[in-house]
C-alpha positions in Angstrom: 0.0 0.0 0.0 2.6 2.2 0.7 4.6 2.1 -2.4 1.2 2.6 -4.1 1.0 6.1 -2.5 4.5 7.0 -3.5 4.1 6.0 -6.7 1.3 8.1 -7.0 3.1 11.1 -5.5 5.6 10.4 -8.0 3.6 10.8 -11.0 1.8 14.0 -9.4 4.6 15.4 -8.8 6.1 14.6 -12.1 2.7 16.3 -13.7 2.9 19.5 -12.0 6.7 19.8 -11.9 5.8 19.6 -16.6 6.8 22.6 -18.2 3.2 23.0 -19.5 1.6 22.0 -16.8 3.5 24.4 -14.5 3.1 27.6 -16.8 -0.8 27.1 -16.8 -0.7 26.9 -12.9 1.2 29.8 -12.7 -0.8 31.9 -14.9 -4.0 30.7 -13.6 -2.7 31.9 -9.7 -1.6 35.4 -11.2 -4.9 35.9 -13.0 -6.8 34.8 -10.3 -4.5 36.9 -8.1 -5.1 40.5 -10.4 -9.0 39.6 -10.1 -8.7 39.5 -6.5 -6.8 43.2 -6.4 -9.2 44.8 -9.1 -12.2 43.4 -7.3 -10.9 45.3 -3.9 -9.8 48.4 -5.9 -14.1 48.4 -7.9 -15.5 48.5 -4.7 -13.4 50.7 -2.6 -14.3 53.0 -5.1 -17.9 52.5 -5.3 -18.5 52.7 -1.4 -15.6 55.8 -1.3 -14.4 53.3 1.7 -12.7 55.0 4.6 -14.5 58.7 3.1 -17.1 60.4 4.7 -18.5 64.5 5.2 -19.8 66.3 7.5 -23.9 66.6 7.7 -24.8 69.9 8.3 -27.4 71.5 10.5 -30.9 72.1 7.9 -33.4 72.9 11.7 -34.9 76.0 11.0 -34.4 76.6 7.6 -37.3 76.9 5.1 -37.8 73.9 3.3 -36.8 74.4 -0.8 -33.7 76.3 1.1 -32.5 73.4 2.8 -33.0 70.9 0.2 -31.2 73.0 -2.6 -28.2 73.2 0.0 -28.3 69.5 0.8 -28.3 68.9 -2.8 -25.3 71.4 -3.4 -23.0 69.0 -1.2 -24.4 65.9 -2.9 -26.7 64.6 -0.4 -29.9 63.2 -1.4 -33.4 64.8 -0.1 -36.7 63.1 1.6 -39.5 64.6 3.7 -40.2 62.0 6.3 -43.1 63.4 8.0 -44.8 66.7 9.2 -46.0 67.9 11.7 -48.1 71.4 13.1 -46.2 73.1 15.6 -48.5 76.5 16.5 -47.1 80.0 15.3 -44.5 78.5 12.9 -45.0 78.5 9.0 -45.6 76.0 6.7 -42.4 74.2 5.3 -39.9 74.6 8.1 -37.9 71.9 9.0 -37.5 70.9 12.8 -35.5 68.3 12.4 -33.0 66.0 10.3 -31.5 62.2 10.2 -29.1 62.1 10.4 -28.2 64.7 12.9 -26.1 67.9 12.3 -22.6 67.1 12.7 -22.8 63.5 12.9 -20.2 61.7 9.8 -21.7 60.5 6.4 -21.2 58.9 3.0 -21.5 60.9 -0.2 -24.6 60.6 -1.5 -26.8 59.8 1.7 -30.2 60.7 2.1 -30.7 63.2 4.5 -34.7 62.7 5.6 -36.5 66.1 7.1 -39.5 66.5 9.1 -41.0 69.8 8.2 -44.1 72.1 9.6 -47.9 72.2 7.9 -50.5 74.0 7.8 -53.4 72.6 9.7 -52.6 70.3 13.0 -53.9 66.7 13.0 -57.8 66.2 14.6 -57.8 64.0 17.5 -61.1 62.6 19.7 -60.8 63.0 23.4 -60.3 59.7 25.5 -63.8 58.8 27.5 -63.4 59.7 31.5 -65.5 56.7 32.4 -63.0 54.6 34.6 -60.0 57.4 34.1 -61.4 60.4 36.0 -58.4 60.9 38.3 -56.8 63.6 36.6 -53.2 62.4 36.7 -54.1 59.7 35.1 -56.3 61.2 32.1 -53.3 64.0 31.8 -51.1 61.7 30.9 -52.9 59.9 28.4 -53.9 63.5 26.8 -49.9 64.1 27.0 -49.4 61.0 24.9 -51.7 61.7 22.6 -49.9 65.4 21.7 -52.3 67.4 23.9 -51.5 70.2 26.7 -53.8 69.7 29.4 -54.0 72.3 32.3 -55.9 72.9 35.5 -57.4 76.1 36.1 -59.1 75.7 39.0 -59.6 73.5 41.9 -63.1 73.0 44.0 -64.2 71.6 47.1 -65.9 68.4 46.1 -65.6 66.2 49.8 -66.9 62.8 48.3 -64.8 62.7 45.4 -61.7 62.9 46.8 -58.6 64.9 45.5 -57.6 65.3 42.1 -60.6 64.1 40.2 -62.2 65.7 37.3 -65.1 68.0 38.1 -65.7 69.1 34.3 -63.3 69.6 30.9 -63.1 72.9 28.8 -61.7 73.4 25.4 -61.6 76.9 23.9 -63.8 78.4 26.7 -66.6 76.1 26.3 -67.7 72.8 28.9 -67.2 69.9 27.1 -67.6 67.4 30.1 -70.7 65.2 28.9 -69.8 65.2 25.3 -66.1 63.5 25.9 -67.9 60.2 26.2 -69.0 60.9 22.1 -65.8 61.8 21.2 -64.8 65.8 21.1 -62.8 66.3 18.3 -59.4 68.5 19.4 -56.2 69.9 17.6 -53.3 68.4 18.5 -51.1 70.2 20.6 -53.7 72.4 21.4 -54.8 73.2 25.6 -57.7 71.6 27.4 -58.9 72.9 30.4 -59.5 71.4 34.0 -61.5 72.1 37.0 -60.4 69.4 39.5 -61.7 68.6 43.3 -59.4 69.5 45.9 -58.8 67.9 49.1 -61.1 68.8 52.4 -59.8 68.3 55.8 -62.4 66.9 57.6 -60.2 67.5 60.6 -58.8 70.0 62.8 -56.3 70.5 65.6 -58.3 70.6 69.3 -58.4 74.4 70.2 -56.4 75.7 73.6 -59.6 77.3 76.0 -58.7 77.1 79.2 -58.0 80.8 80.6 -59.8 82.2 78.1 -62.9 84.7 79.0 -66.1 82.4 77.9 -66.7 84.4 74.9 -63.3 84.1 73.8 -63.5 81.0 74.0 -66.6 80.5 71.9 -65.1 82.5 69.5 -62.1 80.2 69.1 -64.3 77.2 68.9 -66.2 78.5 66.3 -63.1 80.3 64.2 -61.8 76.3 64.4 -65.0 75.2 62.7 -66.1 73.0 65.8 -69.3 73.8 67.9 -69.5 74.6 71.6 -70.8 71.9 73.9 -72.1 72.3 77.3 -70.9 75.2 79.4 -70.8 74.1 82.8 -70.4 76.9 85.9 -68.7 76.2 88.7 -71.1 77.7 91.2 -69.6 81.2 91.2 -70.6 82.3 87.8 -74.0 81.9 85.3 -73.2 79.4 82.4 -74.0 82.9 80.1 -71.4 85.6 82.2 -69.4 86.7 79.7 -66.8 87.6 82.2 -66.1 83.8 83.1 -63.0 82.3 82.7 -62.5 78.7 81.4 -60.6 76.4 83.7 -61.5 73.1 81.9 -62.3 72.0 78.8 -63.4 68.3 76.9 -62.0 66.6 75.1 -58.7 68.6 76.6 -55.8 70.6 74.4 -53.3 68.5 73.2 -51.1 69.8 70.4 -51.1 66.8 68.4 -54.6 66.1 68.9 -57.3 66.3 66.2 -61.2 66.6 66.2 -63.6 66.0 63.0 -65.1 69.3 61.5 -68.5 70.3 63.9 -67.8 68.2 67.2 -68.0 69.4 70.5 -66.3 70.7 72.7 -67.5 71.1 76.4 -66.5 74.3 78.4 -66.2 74.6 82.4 -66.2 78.1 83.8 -65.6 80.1 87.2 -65.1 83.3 88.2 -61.6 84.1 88.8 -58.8 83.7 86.0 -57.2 80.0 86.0 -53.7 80.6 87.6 -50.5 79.9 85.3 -51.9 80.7 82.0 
């Protein structure tokens, strides 16, 4: 077996080492070789490999201005979208890709989004189960829309935050949102929200007050005045009583609910240390 494998590397070497035989070889490597090299050079040329310019910035300008300059440096032109941004022309752009300054081929499209004329008409999102206002806000937000409280009321069993009613343009537009208001985009809708109400108060300080001091405070701290109880030296009524007692007593942490009472014990002379 083994002399069968020399004797074939013998007679292969023999073939290749043949005048003929090697001068086709060679010329078949060198051609294949100067395909090779041209191939590189063809499309280093055709991609510009390793070149590349400097996109300008286009924001701002009017449209036919921009794409006249692009075109003067050999960059293609596309309008990619517009939008409606209030108190700017038609036809301006507001923004390129790719960016100002960033690197480029020759020859790369350089796609602008420019300013129309009339904004896009969008239908108002339904309140039912989205009434909180940060909440709806947000989804007017997303939707390219400026919403904006301009007033807050005192609604106690709604809570704070919700919607109370929706304006747009001056008018109440509360029970038609649930049929769709149509609304420019980027245009302002109003809010009247309900604000929070304390339905607590901190317990008033009486005690060495006169008695109708002491009603005063009471009633200033929106609670109501109990039983007034007299000690023996005074009417319940003499408005020249001191208070030496109160219920439920001062403590300055203490809280009482809106319109409870609070009881009031009275004498003559003024309480001592107050």
């Amino acid at each position: 077996m083994w002399q069968r494998i020399r004797r074939f590397g013998v007679e292969l070497y023999a073939f290749f080492t043949t005048p003929f035989v090697f001068r086709n070889c060679l010329g078949m490597a060198a051609t294949m070789t100067f395909l090779l090299l041209l191939t590189f050079w063809w499309l280093k040329c055709y991609t510009n490999h390793g070149d590349s310019v400097q996109v300008p910035s286009y924001v701002g300008m009017d449209f036919k201005e921009a794409k006249r300059k692009a075109r003067s440096r050999d960059f293609a032109v596309e309008v990619s979208d517009s939008i409606y941004e209030q108190g700017k022309p038609p036809g301006v752009v507001v923004s390129q890709d790719p960016k100002a300054e960033s690197r480029v081929k020759e020859g790369r499209t350089i796609y602008f989004t420019v300013t129309k004329n009339n904004p896009d008409i969008i239908k108002l999102p339904d309140l039912a189960g989205s009434d909180d206002y940060d909440l709806y806000s947000r989804k007017l937000a997303r939707l390219g829309l400026k919403p904006r409280i301009i007033a807050r009321v005192p609604r106690p069993r709604l809570g704070a935050n919700i919607v109370v009613d929706v304006l747009y343009r001056g008018d109440t537009i509360t029970s038609k949102i649930k049929n769709g208001v149509p609304v420019e985009m980027g245009s302002t809708v109003d809010f009247i929200v309900s604000e929070e109400v304390l339905l607590s108060v901190n317990i008033p300080d009486c005690v060495g007050q006169t008695l109708d001091a002491a009603k005063f405070l009471i009633q200033t701290s929106e609670l109501s005045i109990g039983a007034v109880i007299p000690d023996g030296t005074v009417d319940k009524d003499d408005p020249l009583a001191y208070v030496y007692r109160q219920s439920p007593k001062y403590d300055p942490n203490g809280i009482m609910r809106k319109g409870e009472q609070i009881d009031l014990y009275i004498t003559r002379d003024e309480p001592q240390g107050q």
